[in-house]
C-alpha positions as CSV (number, residue, x, y, z in Angstrom):
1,X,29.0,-15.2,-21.7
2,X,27.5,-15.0,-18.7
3,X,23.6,-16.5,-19.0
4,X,20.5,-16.5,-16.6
5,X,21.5,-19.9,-15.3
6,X,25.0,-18.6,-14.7
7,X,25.2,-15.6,-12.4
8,X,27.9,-14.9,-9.6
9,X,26.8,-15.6,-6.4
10,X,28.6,-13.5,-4.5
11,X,26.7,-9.7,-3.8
12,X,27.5,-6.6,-1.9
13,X,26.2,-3.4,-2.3
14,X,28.3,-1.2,-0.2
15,X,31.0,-3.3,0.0
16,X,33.4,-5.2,-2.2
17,X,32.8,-6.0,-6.0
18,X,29.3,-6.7,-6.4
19,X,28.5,-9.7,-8.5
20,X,27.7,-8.9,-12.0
21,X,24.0,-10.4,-13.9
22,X,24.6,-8.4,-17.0
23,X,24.5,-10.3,-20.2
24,X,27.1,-9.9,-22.7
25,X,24.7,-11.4,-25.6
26,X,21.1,-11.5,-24.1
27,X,18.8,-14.0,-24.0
28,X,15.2,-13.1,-25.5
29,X,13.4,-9.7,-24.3
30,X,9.9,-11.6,-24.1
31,X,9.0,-15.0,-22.4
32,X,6.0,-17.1,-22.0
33,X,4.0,-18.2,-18.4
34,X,3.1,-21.3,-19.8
35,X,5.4,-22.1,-22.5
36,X,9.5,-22.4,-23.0
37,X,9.2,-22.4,-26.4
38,X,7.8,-19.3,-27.0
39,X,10.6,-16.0,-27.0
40,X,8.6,-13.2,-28.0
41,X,5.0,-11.3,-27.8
42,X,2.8,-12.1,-30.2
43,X,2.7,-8.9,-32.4
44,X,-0.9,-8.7,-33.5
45,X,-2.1,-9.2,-29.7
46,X,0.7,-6.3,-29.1
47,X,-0.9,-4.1,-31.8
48,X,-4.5,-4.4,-30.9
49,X,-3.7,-3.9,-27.4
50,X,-0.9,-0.9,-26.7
51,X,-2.5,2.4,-26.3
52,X,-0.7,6.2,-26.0
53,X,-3.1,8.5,-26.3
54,X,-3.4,10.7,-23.3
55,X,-6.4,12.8,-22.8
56,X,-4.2,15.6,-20.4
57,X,-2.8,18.6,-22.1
58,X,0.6,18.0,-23.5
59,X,4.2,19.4,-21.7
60,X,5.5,21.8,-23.7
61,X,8.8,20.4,-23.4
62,X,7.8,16.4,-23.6
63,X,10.6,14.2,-23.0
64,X,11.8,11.0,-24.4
65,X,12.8,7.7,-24.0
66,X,15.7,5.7,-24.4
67,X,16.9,1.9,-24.2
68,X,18.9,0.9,-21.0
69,X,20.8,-2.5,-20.4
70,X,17.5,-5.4,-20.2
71,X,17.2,-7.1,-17.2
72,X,18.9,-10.8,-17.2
73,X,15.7,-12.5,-17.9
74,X,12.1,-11.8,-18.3
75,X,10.3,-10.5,-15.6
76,X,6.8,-9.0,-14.7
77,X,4.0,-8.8,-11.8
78,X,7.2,-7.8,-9.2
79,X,4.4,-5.4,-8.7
80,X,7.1,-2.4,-7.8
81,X,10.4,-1.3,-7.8
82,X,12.4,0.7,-5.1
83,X,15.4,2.5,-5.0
84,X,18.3,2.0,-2.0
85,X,21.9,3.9,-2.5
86,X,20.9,5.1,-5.7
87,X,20.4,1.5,-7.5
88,X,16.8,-0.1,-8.2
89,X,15.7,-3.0,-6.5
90,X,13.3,-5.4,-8.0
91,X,11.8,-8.5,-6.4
92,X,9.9,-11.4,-6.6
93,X,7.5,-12.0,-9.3
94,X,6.7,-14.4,-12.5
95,X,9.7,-15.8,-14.7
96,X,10.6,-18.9,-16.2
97,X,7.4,-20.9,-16.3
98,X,6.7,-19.8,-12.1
99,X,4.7,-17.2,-10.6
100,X,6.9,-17.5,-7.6
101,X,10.3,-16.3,-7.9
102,X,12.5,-15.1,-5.5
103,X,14.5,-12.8,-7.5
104,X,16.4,-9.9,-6.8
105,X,18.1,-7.7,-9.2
106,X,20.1,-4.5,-8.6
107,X,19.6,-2.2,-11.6
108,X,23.2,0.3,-11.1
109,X,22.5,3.1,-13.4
110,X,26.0,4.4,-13.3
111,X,27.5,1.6,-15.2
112,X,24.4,0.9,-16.8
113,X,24.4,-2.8,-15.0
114,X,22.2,-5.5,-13.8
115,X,23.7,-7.3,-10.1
116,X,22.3,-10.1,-8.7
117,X,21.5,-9.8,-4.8
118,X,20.8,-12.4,-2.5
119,X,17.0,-14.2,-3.2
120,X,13.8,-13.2,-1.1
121,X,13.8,-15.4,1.5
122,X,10.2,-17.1,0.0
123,X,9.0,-16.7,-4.0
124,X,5.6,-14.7,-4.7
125,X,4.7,-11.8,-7.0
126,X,2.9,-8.7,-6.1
127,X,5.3,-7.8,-3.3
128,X,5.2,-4.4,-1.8
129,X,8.2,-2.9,-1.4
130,X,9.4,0.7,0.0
131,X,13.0,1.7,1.7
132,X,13.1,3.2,5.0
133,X,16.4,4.3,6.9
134,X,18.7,2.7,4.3
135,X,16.9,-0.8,4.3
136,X,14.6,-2.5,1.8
137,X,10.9,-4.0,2.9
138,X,9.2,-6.9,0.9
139,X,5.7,-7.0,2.2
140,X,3.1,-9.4,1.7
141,X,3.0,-11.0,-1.6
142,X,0.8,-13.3,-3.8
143,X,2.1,-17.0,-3.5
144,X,-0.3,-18.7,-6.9
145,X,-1.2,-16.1,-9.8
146,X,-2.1,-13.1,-8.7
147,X,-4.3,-14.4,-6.0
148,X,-3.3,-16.6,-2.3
149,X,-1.7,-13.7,-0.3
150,X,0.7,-14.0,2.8
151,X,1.2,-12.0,4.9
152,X,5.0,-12.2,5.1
153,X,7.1,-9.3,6.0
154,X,11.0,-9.2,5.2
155,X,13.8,-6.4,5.8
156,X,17.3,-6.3,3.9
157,X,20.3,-4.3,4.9
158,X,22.5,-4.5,2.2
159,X,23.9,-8.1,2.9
160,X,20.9,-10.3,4.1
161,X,17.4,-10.5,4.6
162,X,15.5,-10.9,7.8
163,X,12.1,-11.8,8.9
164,X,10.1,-9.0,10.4
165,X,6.4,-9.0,12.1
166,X,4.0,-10.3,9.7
167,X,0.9,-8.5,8.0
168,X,-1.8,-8.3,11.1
169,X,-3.5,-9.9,8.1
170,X,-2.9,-11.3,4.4
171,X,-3.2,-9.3,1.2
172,X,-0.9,-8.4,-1.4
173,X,-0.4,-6.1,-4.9
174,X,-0.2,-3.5,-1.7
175,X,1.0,0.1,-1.8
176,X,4.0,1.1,0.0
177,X,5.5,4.2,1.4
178,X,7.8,5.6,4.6
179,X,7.0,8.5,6.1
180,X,7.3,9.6,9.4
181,X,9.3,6.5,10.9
182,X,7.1,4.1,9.7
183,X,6.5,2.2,6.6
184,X,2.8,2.3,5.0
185,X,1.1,-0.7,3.3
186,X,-1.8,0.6,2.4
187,X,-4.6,-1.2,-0.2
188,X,-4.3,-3.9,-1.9
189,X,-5.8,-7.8,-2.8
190,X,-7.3,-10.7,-0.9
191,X,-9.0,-13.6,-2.0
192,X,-7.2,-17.4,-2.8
193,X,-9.4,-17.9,-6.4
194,X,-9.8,-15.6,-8.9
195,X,-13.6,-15.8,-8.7
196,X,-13.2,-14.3,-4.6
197,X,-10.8,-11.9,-5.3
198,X,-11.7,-8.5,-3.8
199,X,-9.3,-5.0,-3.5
200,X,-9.5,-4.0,-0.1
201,X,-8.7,-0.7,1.5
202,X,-6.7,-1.5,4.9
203,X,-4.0,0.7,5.7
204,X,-0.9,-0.2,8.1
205,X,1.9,1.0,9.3
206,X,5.0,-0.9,10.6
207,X,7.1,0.6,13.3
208,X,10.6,-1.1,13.2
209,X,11.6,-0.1,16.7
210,X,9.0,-2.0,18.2
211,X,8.3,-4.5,15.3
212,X,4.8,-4.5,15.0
213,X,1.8,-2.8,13.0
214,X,-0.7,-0.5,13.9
215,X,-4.0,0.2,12.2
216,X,-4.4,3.8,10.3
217,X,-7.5,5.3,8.7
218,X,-8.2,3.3,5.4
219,X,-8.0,4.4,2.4
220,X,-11.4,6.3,1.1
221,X,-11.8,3.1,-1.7
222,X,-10.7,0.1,-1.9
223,X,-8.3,-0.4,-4.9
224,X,-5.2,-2.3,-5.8
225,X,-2.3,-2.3,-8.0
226,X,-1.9,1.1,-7.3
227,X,0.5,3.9,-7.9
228,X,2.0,5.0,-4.6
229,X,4.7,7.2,-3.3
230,X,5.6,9.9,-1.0
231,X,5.4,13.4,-2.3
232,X,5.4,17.1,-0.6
233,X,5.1,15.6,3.1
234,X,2.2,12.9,2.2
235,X,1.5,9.4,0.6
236,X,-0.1,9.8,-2.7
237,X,-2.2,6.6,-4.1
238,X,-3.0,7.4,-7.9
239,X,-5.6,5.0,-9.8
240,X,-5.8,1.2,-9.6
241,X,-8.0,-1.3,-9.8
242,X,-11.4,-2.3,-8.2
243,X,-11.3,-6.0,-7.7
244,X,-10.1,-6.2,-11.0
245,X,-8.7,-4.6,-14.1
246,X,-12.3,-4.4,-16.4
247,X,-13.1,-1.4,-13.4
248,X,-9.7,0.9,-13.1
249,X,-10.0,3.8,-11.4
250,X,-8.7,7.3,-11.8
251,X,-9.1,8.0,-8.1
252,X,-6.0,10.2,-6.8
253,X,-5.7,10.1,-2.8
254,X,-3.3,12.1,-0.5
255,X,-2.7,10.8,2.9
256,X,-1.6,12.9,5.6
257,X,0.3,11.6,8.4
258,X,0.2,13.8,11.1
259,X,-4.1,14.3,10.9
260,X,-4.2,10.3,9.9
261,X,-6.3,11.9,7.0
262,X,-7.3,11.3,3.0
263,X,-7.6,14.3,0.9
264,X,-9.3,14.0,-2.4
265,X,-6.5,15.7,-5.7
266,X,-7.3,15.9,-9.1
267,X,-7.6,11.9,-10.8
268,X,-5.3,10.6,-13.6
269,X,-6.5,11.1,-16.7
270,X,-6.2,7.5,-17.3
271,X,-7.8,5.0,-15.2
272,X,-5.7,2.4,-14.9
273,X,-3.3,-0.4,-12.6
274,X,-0.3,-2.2,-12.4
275,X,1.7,0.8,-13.8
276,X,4.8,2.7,-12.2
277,X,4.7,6.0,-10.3
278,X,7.5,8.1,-9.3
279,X,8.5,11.5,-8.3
280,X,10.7,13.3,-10.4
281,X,11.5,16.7,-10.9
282,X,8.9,18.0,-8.2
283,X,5.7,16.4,-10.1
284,X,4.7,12.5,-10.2
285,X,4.7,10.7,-13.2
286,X,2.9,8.0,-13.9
287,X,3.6,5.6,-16.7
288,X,2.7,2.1,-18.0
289,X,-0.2,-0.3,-16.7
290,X,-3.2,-1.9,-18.1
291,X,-7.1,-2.5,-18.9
292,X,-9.7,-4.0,-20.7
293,X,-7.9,-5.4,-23.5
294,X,-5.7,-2.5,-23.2
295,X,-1.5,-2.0,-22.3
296,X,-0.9,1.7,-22.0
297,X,2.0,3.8,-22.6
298,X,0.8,6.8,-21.4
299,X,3.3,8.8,-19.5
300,X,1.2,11.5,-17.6
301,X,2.4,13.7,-14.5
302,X,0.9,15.5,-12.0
303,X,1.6,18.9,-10.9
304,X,1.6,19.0,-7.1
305,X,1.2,22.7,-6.7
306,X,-1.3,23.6,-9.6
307,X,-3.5,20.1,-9.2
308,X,-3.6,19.2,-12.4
309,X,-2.0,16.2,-14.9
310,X,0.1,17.0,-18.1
311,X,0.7,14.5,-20.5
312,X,4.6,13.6,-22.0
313,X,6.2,11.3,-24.3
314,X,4.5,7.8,-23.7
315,X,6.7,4.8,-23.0
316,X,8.4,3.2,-26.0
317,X,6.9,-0.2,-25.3
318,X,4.0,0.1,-23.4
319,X,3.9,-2.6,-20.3
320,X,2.2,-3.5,-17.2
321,X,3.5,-5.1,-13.7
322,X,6.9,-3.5,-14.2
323,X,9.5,-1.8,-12.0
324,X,9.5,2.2,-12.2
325,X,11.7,4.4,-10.0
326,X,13.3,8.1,-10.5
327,X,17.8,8.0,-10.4
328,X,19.3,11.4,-10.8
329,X,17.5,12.8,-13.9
330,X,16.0,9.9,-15.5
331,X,13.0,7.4,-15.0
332,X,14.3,3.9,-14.9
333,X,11.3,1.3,-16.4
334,X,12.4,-2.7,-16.2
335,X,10.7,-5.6,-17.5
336,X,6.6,-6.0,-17.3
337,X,4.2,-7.6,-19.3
338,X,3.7,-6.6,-23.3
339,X,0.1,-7.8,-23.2
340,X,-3.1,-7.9,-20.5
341,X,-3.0,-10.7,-17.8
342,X,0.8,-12.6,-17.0
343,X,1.4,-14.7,-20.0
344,X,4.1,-12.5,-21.3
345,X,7.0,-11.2,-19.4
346,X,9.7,-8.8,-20.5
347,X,13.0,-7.8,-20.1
348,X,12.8,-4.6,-21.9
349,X,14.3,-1.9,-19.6
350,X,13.7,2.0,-21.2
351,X,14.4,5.3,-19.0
352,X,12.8,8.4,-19.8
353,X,14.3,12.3,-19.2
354,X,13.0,15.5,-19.8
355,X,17.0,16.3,-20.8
């Protein structure tokens, strides 16, 4: 069997065999921050706090959900996933007692496989990630709990990562996005205690033929842990939190590149952050994330052309800080945390189709 502490080291993604991190047992789905000992969630924490309940109009036609292969170990607070030659790329984030791993797992839904790829170049967790002309960003990144940003930029083309031009300034839990030959961190998390930790709304955007950053009009209000993704020509930033999770918002904000402009669309029916946003099948579902005393489950979408938000089946195990992204016809959900805060990590990996 091959275990956590046993993967290949070898890795290509366009080349050669790639190196495989699947499990043929599987260590335990759930983990603990602070304790080895401990390999699952505690169920009546689980209970009290999973929600899925939406409050938008169900999809006539609502989908379901189905177990994938789990990720080689428990994982949550990556902050995002990405998606680059049709496998998902997650990295960085808590595991095994640290809040700073350097991980990087392939997910190749073809073969229904994990693949180990070579390590971020530093360990942090909330790191922004988006692919642009075939290469993968990390960008900025929380180096203690959720809290001490850098401002740390790195590019990886398949074999290695680089170092790019740093943040003009440190944040992290940022939204990322491409569009229009540049790559858009916008929003996000500064503050090295939790006690001075504030959302923030810069926005920048990289230019990797020059390698540098430029300033572009903020985002309307500040939020983090956000939902965001390019959709019909623009960068959509759905819900969030302000400064932290006891004030979620609903706020749904479309950026548009060539006016350097917000526009205001209709919110998310539920306010919340840390959960995953994709587009699939021409509308953007949203699924996952968390609140006051609450993990939610809903899976809600949003209707680009009619403006509104339908609701479908919610996630099988609701979960926060997890890695979302869209592969041919299904939504591909790995890892997260089963309760509030980043005690518990997962390795529970579920897709979604609407068949």
């Amino acid at each position: 069997m091959i275990t956590r502490r046993g993967f290949a080291t070898g890795f290509a993604l366009t080349v050669a065999s790639p190196a495989l991190a699947q499990h043929a047992g599987h260590d335990p789905l759930y983990s603990s921050l602070k304790d080895p000992k401990i390999a699952d969630a505690p169920k009546d924490v689980v209970e009290m706090q999973r929600v899925f309940d939406s409050p938008a109009p169900k999809a006539a036609n609502p989908g379901k959900w189905i177990a994938r292969a789990p990720l080689p170990l428990p994982r949550s607070e990556m902050a995002w996933a990405t998606v680059m030659n049709d496998q998902m790329h997650i990295v960085g984030g808590y595991g095994e007692q640290r809040v700073d791993r350097k991980y990087h797992h392939v997910y190749d839904a073809s073969a229904d496989k994990w693949l180990m790829a070579p390590d971020l170049p530093r360990g942090a967790n909330h790191v922004g990630v988006a692919v642009m002309d075939g290469k993968l960003y990390a960008i900025g990144g929380h180096t203690e709990q959720n809290r001490k940003p850098d401002n740390l930029c790195f590019v990886f083309d398949g074999k290695e990562w680089s170092k790019i031009a740093p943040l003009p300034r440190a944040f992290a839990a940022i939204g990322c996005a491409a569009l229009g030959g540049h790559l858009h961190a916008i929003g996000g998390a500064i503050g090295d205690t939790f006690a001075d930790k504030k959302s923030v709304d810069w926005h920048y955007a990289y230019d990797p033929k020059a390698d540098a950053w430029s300033t572009r009009r903020p985002m309307p209000t500040a939020r983090d842990h956000t939902g965001t993704l390019v959709a019909d020509g623009r960068i959509h930033v759905v819900g969030g939190r302000v400064d932290n999770f006891h004030t979620n918002s609903n706020l749904h904000h479309a950026y548009d590149v060539t006016e350097d402009k917000w526009y205001v669309r209709a919110p998310i029916p539920t306010a919340r952050s840390g959960h995953g946003a994709v587009l699939y099948r021409d509308k953007i579902f949203v699924m996952g994330g968390e609140g006051t005393n609450r993990v939610f489950g809903q899976n809600e979408a949003y209707d680009l052309k009619a403006d509104s938000w339908m609701s479908y089946a919610p996630m099988t195990t609701p979960r926060h800080g997890l890695g979302a992204v869209a592969i041919g016809d299904y939504i591909y959900v790995a890892g997260g945390g089963a309760i509030v805060g980043g005690d518990i990590q997962s390795a529970v990996h579920e897709a979604f189709t609407l068949g």
